[in-house]
N, C-alpha and C positions, 0 to 999 in steps of 0.2 A: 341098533339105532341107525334114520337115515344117514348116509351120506351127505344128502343135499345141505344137511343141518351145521356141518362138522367147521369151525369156526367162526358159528353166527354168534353176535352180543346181543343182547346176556342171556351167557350160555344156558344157564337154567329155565327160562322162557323158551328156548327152541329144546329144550329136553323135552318138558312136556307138551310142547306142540305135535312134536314127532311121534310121542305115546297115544296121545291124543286119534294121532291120522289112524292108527292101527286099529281103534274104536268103532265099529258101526254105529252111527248117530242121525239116521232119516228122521226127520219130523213124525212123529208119534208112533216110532220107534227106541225108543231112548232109555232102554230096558238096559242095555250094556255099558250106558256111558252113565248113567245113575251109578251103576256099580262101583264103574270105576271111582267117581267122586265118591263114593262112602267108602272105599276102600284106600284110597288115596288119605283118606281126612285120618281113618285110622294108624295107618302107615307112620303119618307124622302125628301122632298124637293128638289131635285135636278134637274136639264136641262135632259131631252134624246129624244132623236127620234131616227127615223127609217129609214133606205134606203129601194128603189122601191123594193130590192129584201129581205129584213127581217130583214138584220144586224140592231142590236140595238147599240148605243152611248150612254153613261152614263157618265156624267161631275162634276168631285167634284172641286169644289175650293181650293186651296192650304189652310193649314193649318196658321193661322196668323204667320208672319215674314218671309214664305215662296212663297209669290207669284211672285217673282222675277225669280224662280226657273225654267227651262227647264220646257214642259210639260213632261210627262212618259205615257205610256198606257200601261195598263194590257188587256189581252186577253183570252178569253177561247169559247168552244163551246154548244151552246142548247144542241143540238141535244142529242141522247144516240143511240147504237148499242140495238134491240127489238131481244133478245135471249133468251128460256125459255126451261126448259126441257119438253120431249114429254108427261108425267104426269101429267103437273102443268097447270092447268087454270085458265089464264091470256088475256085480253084487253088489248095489249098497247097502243090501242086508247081512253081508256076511265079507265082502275085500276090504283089505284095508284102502286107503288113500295111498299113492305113488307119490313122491314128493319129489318136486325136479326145479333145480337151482339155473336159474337164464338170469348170470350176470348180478344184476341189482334188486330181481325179483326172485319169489319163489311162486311156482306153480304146480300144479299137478298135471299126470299123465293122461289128458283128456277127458278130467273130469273138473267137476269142482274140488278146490282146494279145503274148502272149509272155516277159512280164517273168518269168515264169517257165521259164526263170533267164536272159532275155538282162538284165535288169537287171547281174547277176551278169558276163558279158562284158563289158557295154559299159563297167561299175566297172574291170575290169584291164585291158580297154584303153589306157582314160582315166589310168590309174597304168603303164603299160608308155609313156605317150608325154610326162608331165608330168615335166621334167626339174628342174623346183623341190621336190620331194616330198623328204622324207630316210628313208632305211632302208637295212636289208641287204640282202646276197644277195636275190632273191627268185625264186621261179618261181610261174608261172601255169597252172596245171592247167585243159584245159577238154574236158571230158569226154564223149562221144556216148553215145543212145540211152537215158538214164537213163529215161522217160517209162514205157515198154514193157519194164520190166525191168531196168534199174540193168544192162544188157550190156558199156555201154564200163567202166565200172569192174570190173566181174566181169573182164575181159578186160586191164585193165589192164598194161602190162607194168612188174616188180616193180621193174625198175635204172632207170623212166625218171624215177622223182623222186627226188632225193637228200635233202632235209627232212623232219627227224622230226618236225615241227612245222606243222599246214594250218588254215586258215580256210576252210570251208566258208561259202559264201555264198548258199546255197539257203533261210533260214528268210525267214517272211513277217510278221515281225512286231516292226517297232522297237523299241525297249526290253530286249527278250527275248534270249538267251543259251541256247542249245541245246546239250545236252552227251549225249542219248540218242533213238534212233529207235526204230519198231517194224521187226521183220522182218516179209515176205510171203510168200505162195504165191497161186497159182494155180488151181481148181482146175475142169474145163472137163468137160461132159456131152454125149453126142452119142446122139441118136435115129435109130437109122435109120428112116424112114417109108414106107409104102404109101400111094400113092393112086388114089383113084376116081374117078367120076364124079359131080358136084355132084347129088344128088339132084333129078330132076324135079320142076318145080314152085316152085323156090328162086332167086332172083337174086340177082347178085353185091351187097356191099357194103362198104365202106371201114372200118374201126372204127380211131382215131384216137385217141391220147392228147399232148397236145402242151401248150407252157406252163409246165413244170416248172425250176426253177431249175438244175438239179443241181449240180454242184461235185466239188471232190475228194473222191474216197472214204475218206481218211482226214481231211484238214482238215474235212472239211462233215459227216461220217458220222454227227456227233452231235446235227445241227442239227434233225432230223425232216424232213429236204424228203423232198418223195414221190419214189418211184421207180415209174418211166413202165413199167416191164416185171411190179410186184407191182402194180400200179394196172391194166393191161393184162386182165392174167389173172382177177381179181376180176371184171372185166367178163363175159369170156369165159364164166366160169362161169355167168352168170346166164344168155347168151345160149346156153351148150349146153342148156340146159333146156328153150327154146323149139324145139329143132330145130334150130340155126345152126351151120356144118361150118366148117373152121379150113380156109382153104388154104392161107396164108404168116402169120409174123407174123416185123418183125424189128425189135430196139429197142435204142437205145445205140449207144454208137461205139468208147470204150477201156475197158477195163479197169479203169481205174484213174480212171475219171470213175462218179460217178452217172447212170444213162440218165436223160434229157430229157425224152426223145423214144420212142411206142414206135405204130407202123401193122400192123395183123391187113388181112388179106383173108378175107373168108369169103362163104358163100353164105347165106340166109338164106331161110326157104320166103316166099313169098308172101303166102300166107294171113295168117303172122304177122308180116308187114313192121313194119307199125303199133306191134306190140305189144315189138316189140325194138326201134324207137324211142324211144317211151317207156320200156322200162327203161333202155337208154340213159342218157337224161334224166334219170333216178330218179337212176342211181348217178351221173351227173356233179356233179347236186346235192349226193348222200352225202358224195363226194371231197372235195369244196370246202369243205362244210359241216367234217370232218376235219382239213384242210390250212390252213383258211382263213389264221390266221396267218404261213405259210410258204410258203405257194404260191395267192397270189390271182390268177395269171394262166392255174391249170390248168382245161385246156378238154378233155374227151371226147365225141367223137362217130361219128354213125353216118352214114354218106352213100351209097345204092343208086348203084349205076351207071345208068346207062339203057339198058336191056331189054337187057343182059350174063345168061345165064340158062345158057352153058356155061361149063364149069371144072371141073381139078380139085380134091377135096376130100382132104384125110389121112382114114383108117378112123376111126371111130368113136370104138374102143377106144383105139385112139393118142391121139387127140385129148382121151382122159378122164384119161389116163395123165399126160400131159403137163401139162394145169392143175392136175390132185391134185398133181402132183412139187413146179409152181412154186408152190402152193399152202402147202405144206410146210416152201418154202426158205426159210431164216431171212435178213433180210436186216438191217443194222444193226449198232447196240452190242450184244456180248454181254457185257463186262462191263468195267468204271468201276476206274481204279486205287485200291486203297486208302493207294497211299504217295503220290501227288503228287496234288492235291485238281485235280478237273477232267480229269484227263487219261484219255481214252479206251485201256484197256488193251487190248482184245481186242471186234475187230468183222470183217464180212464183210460183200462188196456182191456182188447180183445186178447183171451189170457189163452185157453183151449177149448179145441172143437173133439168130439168123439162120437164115433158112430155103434151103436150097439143093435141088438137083434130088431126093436121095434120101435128107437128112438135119434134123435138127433139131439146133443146137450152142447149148448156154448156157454161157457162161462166169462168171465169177466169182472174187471174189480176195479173200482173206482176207487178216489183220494184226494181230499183237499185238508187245509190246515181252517176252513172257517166250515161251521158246521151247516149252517145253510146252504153256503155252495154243494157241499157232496151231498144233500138229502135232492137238490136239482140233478144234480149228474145222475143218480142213483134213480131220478124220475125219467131224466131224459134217458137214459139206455132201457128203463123198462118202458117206455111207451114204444120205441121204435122194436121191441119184442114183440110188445102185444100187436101194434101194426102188422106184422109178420106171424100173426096169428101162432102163436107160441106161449108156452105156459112160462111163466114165468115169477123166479122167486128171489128173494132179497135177502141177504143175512144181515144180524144184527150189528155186524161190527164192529171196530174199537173205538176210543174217542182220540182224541188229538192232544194236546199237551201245549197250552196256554205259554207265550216266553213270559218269566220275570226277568227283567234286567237289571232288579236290586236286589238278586239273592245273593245270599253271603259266600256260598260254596262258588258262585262266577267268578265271585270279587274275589277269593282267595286264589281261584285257577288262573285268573288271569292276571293278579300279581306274580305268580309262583315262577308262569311261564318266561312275565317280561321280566325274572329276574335271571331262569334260566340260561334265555338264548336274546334277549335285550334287543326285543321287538314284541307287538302288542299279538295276542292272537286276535283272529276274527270270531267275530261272536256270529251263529248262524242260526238256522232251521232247517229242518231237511223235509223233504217231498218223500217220507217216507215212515211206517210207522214204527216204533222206537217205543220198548217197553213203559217208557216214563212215565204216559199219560194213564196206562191203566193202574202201575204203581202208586201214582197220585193217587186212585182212586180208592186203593185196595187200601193203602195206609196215607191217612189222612193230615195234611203237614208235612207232605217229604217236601226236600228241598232238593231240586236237584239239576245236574250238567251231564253232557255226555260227551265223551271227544274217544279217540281211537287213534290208531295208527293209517298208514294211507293202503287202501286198498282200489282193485279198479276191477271190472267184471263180474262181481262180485253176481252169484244166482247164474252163473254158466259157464262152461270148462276154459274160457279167459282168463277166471278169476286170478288175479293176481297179489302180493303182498310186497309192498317195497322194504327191504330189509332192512335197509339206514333208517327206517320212519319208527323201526321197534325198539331202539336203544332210546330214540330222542321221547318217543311215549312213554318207557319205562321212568326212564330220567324224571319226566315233567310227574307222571302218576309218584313216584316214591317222596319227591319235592312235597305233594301237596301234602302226602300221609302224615309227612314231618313235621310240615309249618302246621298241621291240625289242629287246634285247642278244643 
């Protein structure tokens, strides 16, 4: 067992967090951590199975005197967001997770940690094996591939929860009480390309953007961190000017993270090595000087190969087409709720670029909580494709999750908590999409809140987990199980 774990409260919650890290769990990979939970359920005696498409069911009997009681389901996700820095070598089909203890947080060893949402498993674990707890009925819902598209719950099957009533345990912020998400889409551009011969006279060179914090594209989207692939192109631009031919460029990793990280190869003449150096430099400085508050460890550079002088290059015209397109792309907040103060309503991220033998594919993914707004977003990013002469396609996506604020499961959280710690929580929404709203749809009449412990980073190797925030979550979650009728 970690060390990093070794006096955390309650202790049974960081047992199985730390079993948990040892699990390979990439998003539609989830073959070893399904195991583990039906092996797990067996261990402690309890009913579970499986739907056609992964989701696991986990069934505890109510606590004696409680079986009379409403059932309740708890919820969380496999899956984990596979985010590591360019340095660090890692398997996430096969290493475990490094678990490293800094003070108040816990993190991993340049990766993601996970806690989004093993936090969320290792909590119904730790209550599927804690035979001192009291409550009702309950089941355990735990959900695959949410990361990459909310699939295991889309896919859900309708009879495999009987509870009109769920706790979502995906939000990342103690205190807080989630009662609305936004929906997403998708929506993904594809260039087909020609290439030539690196102009005579030109050697190859590396162009580099690296150091960016990024984070999730709905939790972080409002924070200003740069993005590695509209920081990328900015470049690019100055450097078509000189003469310099695009071979590859490809930056990001999901969809649903801010890119980091974004590497061009190109050719560059000779003559003007020097001088796209220094611009270079110019605009590393510009960025910095921009960013400085949010990203003081962004570093852009230009690095020749040595006497590399064949290669090929994309056409010209391609290569104009393509920085004007991402030049264009709007990336960010597009517009600020006017009913809940603070909450991002409607934003879009340039998510990743890749270059393959005969194509150019940028993807991208929109989100708002009102469904008009993202079918706009979702128009406005595919038009400024098609402007850029680009194929382009749209996924279906998920829907959003409506707030009530006279559901009974609020009213019970949030007397539970003011009875707790005797202050009110904050009732919220998040800029982000949260199992709830397809749940709603999959079983019809759920009732439901979402709250969690505090996380920050969460979708890249920052991620972090505030360790005092998992006692006070357990606390308030076992509260509620109790006062349950």
């Amino acid at each position: 067992m970690s060390t990093a774990i070794q006096g955390l409260k309650p202790p049974l919650v960081w047992k199985y967090f730390a079993e948990i890290a040892l699990v390979p769990r990439p998003s539609k990979h989830e073959e070893k951590i399904i195991q583990y939970m039906l092996d797990s359920a067996k261990k402690l005696g309890l009913s579970a199975k499986k739907d056609k498409f992964g989701n696991v069911l986990i069934k505890k009997p109510a606590s004696p005197g409680r079986e009379k009681n409403a059932s309740l389901c708890l919820q969380g996700h496999l899956d984990m967001v596979c985010e590591k820095n360019a340095d660090v070598q890692h398997d996430f089909m096969k290493d475990p997770i490094e678990l490293v203890r800094k003070g108040n947080f816990l993190m991993a060893n340049g990766t993601t940690l996970g806690a989004d949402n093993g936090i969320a498993v290792a909590t119904m674990l730790a209550i599927a094996e804690d035979k001192s707890l009291e409550h009702g009925p309950l089941e355990l819902l735990f959900t695959i591939d949410e990361e990459t598209g909310l699939t295991g719950a889309s896919n859900l099957s309708g009879d495999l929860v009987a509870s009109r009533t769920m706790m979502n345990l995906d939000s990342e912020e103690e205190g807080a009480l989630y009662v609305g998400c936004s929906g997403g889409r998708d929506t993904t551009a594809t260039w087909k390309v020609d290439y030539e011969s690196a102009p005579a006279g030109s050697v190859a060179a590396t162009l580099n953007v690296k150091g960016l914090r990024g984070g999730h594209s709905g939790l972080e989207i409002d924070k200003g961190r740069g993005n590695a692939i509209k920081i990328m192109n900015r470049v690019l631009i100055e450097l078509t000017a000189l003469g310099c031919r695009l071979s590859t460029i490809n930056g990001g990793n999901k969809r649903n993270a801010i890119p980091r990280e974004c590497v061009a190869e190109l050719f560059v003449p000779k003559a003007k090595l020097e001088k796209a150096k220094a611009a270079v430099a110019e605009m590393n400085t510009t960025m910095r000087a921009e960013l400085s508050s949010v990203e003081p460890d962004l570093a852009v550079t230009l690095d020749a190969a040595n006497g590399k002088k064949k290669g090929k290059v994309i056409k010209l015209a391609q290569q104009k087409k393509l920085t004007q397109t991402l030049m264009g792309l709007p990336h960010g907040v597009l517009k600020m709720s006017a009913d809940i103060p603070g909450l991002v309503e409607t934003s879009t991220n340039v998510a990743v670029i890749t270059t393959t033998n005969k194509a150019i594919v940028q993807a991208t993914s929109q989100r708002s909580s009102v469904a008009s707004e993202l079918r706009e977003a979702v128009d406005m990013v595919s038009a400024v494709f098609n402007l850029g002469g680009a194929k382009v396609e749209n996924s279906d996506g998920y829907p959003g999750w409506k707030p009530n604020l006279q559901s009974p499961i609020l009213k019970l959280a949030k007397q539970t908590y003011q009875s707790l710690y005797k202050k009110e929580p904050a009732v919220k929404a998040i800029h982000a999409g949260l199992e709830c709203g397809i749940i709603g749809e999959r079983v019809p009449g759920m009732d439901m809140v979402s709250f969690g412990p505090t996380l920050e980073g969460v979708h890249s190797p920052d991620e972090k987990i505030y360790i005092d925030t998992v006692e006070k979550f357990w606390n308030f979650l076992l509260g509620i199980l109790k006062n349950w009728k």
